[in-house]
N, C-alpha and C positions, 0 to 999 in steps of 0.2 A: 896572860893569866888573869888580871885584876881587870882587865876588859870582859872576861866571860863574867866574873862574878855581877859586874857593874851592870848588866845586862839582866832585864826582869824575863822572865814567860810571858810570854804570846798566851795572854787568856782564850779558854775555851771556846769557840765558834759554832753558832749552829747556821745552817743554809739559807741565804736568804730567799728561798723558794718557799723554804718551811714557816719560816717567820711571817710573809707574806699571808699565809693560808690561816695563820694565826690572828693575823689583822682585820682579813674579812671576817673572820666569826666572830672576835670580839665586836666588831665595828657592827654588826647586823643585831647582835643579842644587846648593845648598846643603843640603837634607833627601837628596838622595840620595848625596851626600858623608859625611854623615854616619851615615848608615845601613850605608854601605859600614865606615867605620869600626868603627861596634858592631858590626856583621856578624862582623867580624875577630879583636875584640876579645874574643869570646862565644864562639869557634870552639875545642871542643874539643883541637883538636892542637895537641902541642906548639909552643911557637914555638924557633925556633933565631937563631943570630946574623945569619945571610944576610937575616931576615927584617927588618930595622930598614933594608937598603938603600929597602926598599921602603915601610916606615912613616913614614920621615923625611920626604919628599918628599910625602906622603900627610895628616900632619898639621900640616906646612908651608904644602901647597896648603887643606885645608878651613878652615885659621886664616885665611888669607888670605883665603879667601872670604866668611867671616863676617864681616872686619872690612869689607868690602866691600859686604855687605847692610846692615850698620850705619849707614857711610855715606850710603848711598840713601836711607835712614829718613829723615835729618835732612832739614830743611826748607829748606838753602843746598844743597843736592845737586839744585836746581833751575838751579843756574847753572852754565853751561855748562862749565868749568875744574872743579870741585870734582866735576861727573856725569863725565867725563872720565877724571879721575883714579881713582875708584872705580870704573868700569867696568874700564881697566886694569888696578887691581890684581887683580879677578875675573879676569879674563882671565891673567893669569899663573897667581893660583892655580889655575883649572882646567888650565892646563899642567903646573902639578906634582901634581896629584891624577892628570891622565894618564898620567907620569910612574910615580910610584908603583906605582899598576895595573899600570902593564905592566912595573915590576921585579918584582912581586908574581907576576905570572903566570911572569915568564922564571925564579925562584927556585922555584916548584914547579915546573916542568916540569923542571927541570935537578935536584931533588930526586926527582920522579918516575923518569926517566932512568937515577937513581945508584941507588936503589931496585932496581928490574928486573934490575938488573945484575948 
């Protein structure tokens, strides 16, 4: 009897086929986060102060992302809570890489704008 109690639960499992298929899209939407970033990083023209609204959030989200394929890597990222959590945290970070982008875009086009003018 004090042998059952001693004994925890078998935490919840997901397949590692599913997990798998979890890896590669984080890992692809991770190389193109990061591409965007050198992209950026290598671009010629000057950078100005307006321009950190939109990096902040931009290497915020790709840090996030990463530590988030990290994650998945490990071999307890097969249970359910721990896949979970690291799927969330990707998930936010792709909201602040979104984020970014599109302060990035609204900062040149309002520098575009002031240009012309």
């Amino acid at each position: 009897m004090s042998d059952e109690r001693s004994r925890t639960p078998e935490p919840e499992r997901i397949e590692a086929v599913f997990r798998n298929g979890s890896v590669t899209v984080v890992g692809i939407i991770v190389g193109f986060s990061l591409t965007f970033l050198t992209a950026w990083a290598s671009n010629p023209l000057p950078w100005s102060l307006y321009d950190l609204y939109g990096i902040v959030p931009l290497v915020a989200g790709t840090g996030m992302q990463v530590i988030a394929l990290a994650a998945l890597l490990r071999t307890d990222s097969l249970e359910v809570e721990r896949y979970r959590r690291a799927i969330r945290l990707f998930l936010i970070g792709l909201v602040l890489v979104s984020v970014g982008v599109a302060i990035a875009i609204g900062v040149d086009a309002v520098g575009a704008i002031d240009r012309s003018t």
